[in-house]
N, C-alpha and C positions, 0 to 999 in steps of 0.2 A: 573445432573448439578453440577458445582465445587461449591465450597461456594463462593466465589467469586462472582460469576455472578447469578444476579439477575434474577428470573421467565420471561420468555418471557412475553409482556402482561401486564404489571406492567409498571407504571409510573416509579419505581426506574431502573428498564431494560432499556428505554429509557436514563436515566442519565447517566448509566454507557457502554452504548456504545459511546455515544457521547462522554465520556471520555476516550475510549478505542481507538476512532476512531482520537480525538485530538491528544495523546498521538503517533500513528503510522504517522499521516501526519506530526506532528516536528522533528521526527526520518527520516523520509524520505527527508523532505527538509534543513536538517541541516546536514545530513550525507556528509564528503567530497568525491570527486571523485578520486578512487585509482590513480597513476600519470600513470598505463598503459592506462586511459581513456581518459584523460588528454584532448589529440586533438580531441578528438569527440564535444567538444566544453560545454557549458553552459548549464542547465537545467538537467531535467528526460528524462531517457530512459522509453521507456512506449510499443516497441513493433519492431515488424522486421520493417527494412525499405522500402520492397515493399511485396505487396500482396502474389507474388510468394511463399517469401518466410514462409506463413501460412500455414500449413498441412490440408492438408484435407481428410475426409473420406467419403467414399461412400458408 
């Protein structure tokens, strides 16, 4: 484990994920959208636009 981050298990592991977890969704939602993205419009990108194009293994 780094020092940093607290025992699995522990109430203080709880705090600091929720602060780690804080910490990445303001980063995510404050981030601007490069101007090549620009027209894709408003919000997060979160995945392909249709099924198809999800890989699958067999």
């Amino acid at each position: 484990m780094t020092e940093n981050r607290p025992e699995r298990g522990m109430p203080e592991f709880e705090a600091w994920l929720l602060a780690k977890a804080q910490k990445w969704s303001d980063e995510l939602i404050t981030t601007e959208i490069p101007e090549e993205l620009a027209d894709v419009g408003s919000g997060l990108i979160a995945g392909p636009r249709s099924w198809e194009d999800v890989p699958t293994v067999f």
